[in-house]
C-alpha positions as CSV (number, residue, x, y, z in Angstrom):
1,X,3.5,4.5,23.1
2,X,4.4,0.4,22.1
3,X,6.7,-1.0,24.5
4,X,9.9,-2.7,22.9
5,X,8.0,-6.2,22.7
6,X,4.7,-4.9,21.1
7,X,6.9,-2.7,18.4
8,X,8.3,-6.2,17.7
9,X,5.8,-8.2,17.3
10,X,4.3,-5.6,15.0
11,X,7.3,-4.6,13.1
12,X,8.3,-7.8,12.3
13,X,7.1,-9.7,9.1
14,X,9.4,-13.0,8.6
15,X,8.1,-16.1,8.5
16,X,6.9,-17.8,11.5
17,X,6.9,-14.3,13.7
18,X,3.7,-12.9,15.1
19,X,3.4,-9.7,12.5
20,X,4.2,-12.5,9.6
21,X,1.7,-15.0,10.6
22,X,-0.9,-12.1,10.3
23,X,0.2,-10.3,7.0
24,X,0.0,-14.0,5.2
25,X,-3.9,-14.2,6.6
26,X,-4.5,-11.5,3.4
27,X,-4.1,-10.8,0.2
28,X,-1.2,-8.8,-0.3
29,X,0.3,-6.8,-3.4
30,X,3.2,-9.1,-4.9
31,X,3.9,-6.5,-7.7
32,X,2.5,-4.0,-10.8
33,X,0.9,-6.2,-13.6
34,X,3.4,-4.2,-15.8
35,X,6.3,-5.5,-14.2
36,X,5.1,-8.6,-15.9
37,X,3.3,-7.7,-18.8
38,X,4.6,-9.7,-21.4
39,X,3.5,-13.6,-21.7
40,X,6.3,-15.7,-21.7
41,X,8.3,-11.9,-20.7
42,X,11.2,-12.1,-18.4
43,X,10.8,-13.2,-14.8
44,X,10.5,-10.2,-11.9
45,X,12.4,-10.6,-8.7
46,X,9.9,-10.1,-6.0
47,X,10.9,-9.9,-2.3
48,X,8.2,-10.1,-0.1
49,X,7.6,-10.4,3.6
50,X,11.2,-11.6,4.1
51,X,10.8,-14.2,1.3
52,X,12.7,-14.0,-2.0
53,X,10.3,-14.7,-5.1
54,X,10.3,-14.7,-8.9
55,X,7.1,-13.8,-10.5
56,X,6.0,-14.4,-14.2
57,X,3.7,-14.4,-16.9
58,X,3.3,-17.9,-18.4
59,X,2.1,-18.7,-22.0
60,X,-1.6,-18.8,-21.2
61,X,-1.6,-15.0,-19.7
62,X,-1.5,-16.4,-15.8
63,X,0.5,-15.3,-13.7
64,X,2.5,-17.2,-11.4
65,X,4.3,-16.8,-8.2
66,X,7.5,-19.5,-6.8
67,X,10.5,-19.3,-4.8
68,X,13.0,-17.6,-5.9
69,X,15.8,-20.3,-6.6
70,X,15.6,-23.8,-7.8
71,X,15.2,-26.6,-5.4
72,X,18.1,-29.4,-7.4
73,X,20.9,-27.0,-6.5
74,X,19.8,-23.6,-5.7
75,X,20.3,-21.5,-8.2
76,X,18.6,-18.5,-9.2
77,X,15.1,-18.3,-11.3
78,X,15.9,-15.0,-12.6
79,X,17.7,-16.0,-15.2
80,X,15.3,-18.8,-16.3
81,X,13.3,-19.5,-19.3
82,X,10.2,-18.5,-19.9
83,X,8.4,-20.8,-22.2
84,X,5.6,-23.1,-22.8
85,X,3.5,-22.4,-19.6
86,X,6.4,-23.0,-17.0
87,X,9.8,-21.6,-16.2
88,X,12.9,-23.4,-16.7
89,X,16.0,-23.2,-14.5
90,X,18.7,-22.8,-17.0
91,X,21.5,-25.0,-14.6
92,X,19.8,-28.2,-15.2
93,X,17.2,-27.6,-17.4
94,X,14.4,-28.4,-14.7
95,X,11.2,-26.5,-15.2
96,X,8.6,-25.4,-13.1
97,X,4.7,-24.3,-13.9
98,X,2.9,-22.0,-12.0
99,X,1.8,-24.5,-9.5
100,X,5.2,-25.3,-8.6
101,X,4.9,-28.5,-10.0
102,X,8.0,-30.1,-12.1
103,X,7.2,-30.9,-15.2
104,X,10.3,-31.7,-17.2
105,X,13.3,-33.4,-15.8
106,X,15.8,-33.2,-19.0
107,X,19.2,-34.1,-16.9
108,X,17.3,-37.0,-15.1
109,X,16.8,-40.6,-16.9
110,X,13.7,-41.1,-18.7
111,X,10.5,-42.3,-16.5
112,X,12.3,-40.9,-13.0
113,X,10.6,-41.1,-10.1
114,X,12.2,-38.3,-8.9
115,X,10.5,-35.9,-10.9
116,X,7.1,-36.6,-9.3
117,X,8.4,-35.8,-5.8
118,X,9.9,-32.3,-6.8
119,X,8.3,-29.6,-6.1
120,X,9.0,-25.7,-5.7
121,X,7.1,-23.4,-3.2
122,X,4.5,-21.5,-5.3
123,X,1.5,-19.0,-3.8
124,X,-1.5,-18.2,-5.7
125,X,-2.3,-15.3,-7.2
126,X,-5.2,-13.1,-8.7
127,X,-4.7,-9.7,-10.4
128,X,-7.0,-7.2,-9.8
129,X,-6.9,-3.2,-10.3
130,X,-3.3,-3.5,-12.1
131,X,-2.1,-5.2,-9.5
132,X,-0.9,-9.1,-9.0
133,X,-2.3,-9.7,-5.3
134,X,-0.9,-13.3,-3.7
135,X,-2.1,-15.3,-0.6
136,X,1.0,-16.8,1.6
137,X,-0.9,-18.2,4.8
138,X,-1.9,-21.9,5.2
139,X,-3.0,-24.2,2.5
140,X,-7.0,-24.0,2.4
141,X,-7.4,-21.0,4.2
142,X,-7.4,-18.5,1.9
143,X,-9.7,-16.0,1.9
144,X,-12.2,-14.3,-1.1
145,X,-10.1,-12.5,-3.2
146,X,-10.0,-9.0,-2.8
147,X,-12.9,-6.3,-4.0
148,X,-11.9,-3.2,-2.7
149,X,-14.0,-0.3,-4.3
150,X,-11.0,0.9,-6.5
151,X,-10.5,-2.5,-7.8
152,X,-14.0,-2.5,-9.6
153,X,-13.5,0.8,-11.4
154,X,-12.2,0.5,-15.1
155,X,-8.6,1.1,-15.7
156,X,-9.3,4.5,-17.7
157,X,-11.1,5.6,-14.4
158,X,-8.1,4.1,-12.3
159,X,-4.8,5.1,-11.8
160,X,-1.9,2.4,-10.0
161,X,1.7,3.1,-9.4
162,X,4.7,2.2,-6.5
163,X,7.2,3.8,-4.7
164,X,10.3,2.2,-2.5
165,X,10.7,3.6,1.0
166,X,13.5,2.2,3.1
167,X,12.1,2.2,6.7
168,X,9.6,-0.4,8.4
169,X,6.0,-0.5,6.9
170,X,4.2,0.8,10.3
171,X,6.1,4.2,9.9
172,X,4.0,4.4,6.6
173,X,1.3,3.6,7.9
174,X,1.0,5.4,10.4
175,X,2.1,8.6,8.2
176,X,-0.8,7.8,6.0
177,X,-3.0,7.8,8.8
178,X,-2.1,10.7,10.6
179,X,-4.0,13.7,9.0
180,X,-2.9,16.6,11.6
181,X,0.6,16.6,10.0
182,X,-1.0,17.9,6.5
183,X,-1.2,21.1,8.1
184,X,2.5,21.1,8.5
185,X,4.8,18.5,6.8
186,X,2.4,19.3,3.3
187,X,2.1,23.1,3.6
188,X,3.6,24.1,0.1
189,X,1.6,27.7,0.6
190,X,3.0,29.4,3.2
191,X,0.7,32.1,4.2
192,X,-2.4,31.2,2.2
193,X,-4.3,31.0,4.4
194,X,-7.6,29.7,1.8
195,X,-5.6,26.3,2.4
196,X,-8.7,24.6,4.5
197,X,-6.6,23.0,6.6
198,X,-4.3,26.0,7.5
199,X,-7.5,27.7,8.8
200,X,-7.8,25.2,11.4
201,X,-4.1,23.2,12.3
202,X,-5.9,21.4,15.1
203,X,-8.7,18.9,13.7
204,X,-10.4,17.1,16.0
205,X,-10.0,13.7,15.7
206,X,-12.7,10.2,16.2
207,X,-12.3,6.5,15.8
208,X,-14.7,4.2,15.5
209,X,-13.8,0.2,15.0
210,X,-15.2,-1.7,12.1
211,X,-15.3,-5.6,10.7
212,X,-12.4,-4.5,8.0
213,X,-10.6,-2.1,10.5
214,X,-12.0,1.2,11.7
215,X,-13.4,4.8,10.1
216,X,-11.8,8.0,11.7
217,X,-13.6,11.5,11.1
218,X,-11.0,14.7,11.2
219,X,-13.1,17.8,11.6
220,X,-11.4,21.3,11.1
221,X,-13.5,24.7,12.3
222,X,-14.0,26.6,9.4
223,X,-16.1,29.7,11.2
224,X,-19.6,30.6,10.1
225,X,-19.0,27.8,6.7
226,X,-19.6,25.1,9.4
227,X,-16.9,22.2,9.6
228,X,-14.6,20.4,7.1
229,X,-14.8,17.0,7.7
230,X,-12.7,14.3,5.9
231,X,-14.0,10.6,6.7
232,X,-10.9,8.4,6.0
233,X,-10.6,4.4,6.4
234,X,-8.1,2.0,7.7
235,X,-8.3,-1.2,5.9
236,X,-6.3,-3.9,7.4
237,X,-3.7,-5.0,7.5
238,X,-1.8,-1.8,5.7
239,X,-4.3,0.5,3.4
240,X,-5.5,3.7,4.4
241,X,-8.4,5.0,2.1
242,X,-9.5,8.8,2.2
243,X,-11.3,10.8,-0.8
244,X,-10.0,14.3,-2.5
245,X,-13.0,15.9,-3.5
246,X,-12.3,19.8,-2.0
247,X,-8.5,19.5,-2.5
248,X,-6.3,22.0,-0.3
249,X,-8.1,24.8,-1.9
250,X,-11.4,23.8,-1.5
251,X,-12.8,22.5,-4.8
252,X,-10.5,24.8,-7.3
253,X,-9.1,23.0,-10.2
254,X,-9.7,19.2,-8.4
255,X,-10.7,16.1,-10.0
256,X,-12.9,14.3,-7.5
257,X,-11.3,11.3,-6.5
258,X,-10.7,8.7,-4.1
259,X,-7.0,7.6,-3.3
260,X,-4.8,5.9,-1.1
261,X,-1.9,3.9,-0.4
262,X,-1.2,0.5,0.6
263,X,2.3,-0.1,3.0
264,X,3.5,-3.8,1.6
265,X,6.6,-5.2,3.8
266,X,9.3,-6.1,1.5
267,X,11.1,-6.8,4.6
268,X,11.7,-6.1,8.4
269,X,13.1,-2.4,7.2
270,X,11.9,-1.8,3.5
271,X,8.8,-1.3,1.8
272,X,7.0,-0.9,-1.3
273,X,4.7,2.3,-1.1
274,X,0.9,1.1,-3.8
275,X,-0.4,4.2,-4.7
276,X,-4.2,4.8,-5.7
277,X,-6.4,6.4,-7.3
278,X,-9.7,6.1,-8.7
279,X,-12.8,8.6,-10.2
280,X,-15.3,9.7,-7.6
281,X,-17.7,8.1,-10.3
282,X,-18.3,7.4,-13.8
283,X,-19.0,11.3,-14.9
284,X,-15.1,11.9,-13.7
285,X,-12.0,12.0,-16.7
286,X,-8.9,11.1,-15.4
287,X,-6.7,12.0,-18.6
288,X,-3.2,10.4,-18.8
289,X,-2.4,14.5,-18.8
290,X,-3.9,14.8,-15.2
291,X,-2.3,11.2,-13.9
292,X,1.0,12.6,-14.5
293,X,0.7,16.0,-13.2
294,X,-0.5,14.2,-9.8
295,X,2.5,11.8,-9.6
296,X,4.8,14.6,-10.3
297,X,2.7,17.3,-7.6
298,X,3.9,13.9,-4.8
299,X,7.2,13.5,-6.1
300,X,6.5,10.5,-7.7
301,X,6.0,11.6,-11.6
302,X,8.1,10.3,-14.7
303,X,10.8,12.6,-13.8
304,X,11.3,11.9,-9.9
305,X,11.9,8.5,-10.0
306,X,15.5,7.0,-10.8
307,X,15.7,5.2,-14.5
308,X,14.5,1.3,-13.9
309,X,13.6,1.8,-10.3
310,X,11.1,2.5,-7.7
311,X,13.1,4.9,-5.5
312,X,13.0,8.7,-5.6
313,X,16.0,10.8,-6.8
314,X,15.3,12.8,-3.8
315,X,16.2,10.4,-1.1
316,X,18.2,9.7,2.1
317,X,21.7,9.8,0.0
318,X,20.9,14.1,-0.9
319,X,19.0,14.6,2.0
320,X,15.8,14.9,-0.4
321,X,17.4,17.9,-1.9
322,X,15.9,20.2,0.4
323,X,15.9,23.8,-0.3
324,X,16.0,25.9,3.2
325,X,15.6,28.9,1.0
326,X,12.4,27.5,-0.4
327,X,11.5,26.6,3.2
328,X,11.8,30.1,4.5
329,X,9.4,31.6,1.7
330,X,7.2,28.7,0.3
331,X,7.0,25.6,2.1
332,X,6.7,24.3,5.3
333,X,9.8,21.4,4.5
334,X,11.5,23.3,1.8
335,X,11.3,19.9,0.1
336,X,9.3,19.5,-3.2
337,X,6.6,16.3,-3.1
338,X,4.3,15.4,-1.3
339,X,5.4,12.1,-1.0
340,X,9.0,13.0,-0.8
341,X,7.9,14.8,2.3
342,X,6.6,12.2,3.8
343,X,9.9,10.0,3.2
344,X,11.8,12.2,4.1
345,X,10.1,12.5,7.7
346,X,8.9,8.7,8.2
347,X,12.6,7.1,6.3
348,X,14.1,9.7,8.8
349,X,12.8,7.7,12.0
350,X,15.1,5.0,11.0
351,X,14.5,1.6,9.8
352,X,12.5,0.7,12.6
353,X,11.9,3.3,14.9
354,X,11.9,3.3,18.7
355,X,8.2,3.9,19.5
356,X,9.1,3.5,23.1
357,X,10.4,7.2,23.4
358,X,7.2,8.6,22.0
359,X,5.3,11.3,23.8
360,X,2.0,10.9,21.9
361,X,-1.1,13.4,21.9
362,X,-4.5,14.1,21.1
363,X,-4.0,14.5,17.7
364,X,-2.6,10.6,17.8
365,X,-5.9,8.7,18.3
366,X,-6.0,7.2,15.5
367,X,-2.5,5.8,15.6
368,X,-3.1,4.8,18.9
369,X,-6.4,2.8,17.7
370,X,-4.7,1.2,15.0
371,X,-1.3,-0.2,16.8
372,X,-4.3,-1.7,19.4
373,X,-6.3,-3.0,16.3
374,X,-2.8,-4.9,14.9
375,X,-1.7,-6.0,18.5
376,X,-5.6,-7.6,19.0
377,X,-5.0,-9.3,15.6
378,X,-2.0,-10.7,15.4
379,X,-2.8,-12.2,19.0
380,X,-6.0,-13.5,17.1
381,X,-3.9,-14.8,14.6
382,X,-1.4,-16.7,16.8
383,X,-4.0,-18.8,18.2
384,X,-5.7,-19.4,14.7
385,X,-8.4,-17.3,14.7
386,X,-9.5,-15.0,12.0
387,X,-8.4,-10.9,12.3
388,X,-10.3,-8.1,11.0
389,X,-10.8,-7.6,7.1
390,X,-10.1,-10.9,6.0
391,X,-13.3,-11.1,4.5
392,X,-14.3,-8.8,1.6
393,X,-17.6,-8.6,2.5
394,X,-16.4,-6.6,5.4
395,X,-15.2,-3.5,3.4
396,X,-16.6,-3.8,-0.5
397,X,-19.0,-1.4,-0.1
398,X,-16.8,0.9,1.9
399,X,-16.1,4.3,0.3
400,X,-14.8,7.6,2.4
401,X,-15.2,11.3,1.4
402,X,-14.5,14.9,2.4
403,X,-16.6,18.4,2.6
404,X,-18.0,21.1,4.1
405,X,-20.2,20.2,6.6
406,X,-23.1,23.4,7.5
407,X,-23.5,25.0,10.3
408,X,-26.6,22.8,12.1
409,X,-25.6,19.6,10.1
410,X,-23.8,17.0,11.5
411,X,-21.9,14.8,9.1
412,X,-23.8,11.4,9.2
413,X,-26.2,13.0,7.6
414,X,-24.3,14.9,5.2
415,X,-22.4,12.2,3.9
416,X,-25.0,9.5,4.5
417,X,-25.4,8.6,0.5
418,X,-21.8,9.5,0.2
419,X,-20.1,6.6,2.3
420,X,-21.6,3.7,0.2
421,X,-19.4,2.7,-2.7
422,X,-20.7,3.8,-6.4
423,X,-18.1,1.6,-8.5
């Protein structure tokens, strides 16, 4: 369990606390390149880390990243123009580019001085894998830009979306890297029992640290088949990677893949949920066909997620429409989605939950591992050092993967060709 001062210092992500200070030392997801697709388009609000933003595409295709109101008088970006490589604040007609510099100063006298001196606080920002990522930590220090495996694959063998969950970011997190709870919370065939991991509900569980985080291996005892054993990764500071090449039935009907999520702080108690995937390699289709069927088998398809939003119809307000019917005969939850289960469980805690009336168990190593990981780096952090998975030459070659292991076999050698990244 986290005493009341360490869940603090982890949970919180505002500017100038400990957990904030180490966030900004990465490159973090600011939004979907969709949301700003259009050059000269309309500007995004973006809230991130505490801080309110405005993103946008300027005239030349970059994109650009500022505070979120106008530093003459304060008022709101959103409604700016667009135009001519720079937005412009349509109360005084001051306009910004994406460096944050000011380069027209209409309501000022010609040849002011005072346009020189303006300026509005801008991060930088790269997209990568549909994605605009942003650095906010000190001026200089930024790190490579990140090269994740999934990054590298091509967009038809890639597959990007994002879901709003209204709790802290560590109760994400720490769903994502808790693999005993699929047993359970994702059971959606009650009774099969050719659902690997119903066969064995009690995987046993090891960690071992890393440059970019740590690797945990969950193996399940599947009899005289020999083991199933799932090699996920923790990237820090917030992305859990795991492959889905077996699939709950073992290898029936799956594309090969590898997925994951990344848990980006909008604030103290919010989040936005990046989900992953990409082809195991460059045999693998991922029609637009299959895309949607897997957002809608998590609860996060076309249909599941309300009109001009992030958020799922089945939320906190209808209790995730949970069927107790359906839960007697077919599901563990009686709630449909994946990923709606999961919300429903993590948003349930609370927006920051009380980690110092946990009673945790064997099945909680790797949680345990990873709140040690964040407390070791954000104490690194503090006193200017450099935490865990800054660099990318840390974790670009990482990959994980999942299978049946034999009987005899241990899994390093199984998966020895399978752990290196292919994209």
């Amino acid at each position: 369990m986290l005493t009341v001062a360490e869940n603090e210092k982890i949970t919180r992500v505002g500017a100038g606390t400990p957990g904030g200070k180490f966030f900004r030392r990465y490159w973090l997801p600011a939004c979907l390149s969709s949301e700003i697709s259009e050059r000269d388009g309309a500007p995004l609000r973006v809230r991130l880390l505490g801080e309110d933003l405005i993103a946008f595409r300027d005239s030349n295709g970059d994109t650009a990243l500022l505070d979120a109101y106008c530093p003459h008088r304060r008022a709101p970006l959103f409604f700016g123009r667009n135009e001519e490589c720079g937005l412009r604040c349509v109360y005084h007609g001051w306009k910004f580019d994406r460096n944050g510099d000011c380069v027209d100063m209409p309501s000022e006298p010609a040849g002011t001085t005072l346009q020189a001196k303006v300026k509005i606080p801008s991060y930088p920002t790269v997209e990568k894998g549909g994605i605009v990522w942003t650095y906010m930590g000190p001026k200089g220090e930024a790190p490579p830009e990140p090269d994740y495996e999934w990054l590298r694959a091509p967009p038809e063998k890639r597959t990007v979306s994002k879901t709003f969950e209204n709790c802290n970011w560590l109760q994400g997190l720490e769903g994502g890297l808790d693999t005993a709870h699929s047993s359970f919370a994702h059971n959606n065939h009650l009774g099969d029992r050719n659902v690997l991991r119903q066969r064995d509900r009690s995987p046993k569980i090891d960690v071992e640290r890393t440059d970019y985080g740590y690797y945990y291996v969950s193996s399940r005892d599947m009899g005289e088949e020999g083991k199933y054993v799932r090699v996920y990764h923790y990237l820090m500071p917030a992305q859990q990677m795991r492959a889905n090449t077996m699939g709950w039935f073992g290898g029936k009907n799956v594309v090969p893949r590898l997925d994951g999520h990344i848990w980006m702080p909008i604030d103290d108690t919010t989040t936005y949920v990046y989900n992953w995937n990409c082809a195991y390699d460059s045999t693998i289709e991922m029609t637009d066909a299959w895309r949607e069927k897997r957002e809608a088998e998590m609860g996060r398809g076309t249909d599941d997620i309300i009109p001009g939003t992030f958020r799922l119809k089945r939320n906190q307000s209808n209790d995730y429409l949970i069927d107790r019917q359906m839960q007697k005969t077919q599901n563990f939850t009686g709630i449909v989605g994946v990923n709606t289960q999961d919300f429903a469980l993590q948003e349930g805690m609370g927006p920051i939950c009380d980690r110092s009336k946990e009673f945790l168990g064997t099945s909680d190593k790797a949680i345990v591992a990873m709140r040690r990981l964040l407390l070791e780096a954000i104490d690194i952090s503090e006193k200017g050092g450099c935490p865990r998975g800054v660099n990318a030459d840390t974790y670009r070659s990482v990959r994980p993967h999942d299978n049946m292991v034999p009987q005899g076999q241990t899994w390093q050698d199984a998966f020895a060709e399978e752990l290196i990244a292919k994209w």
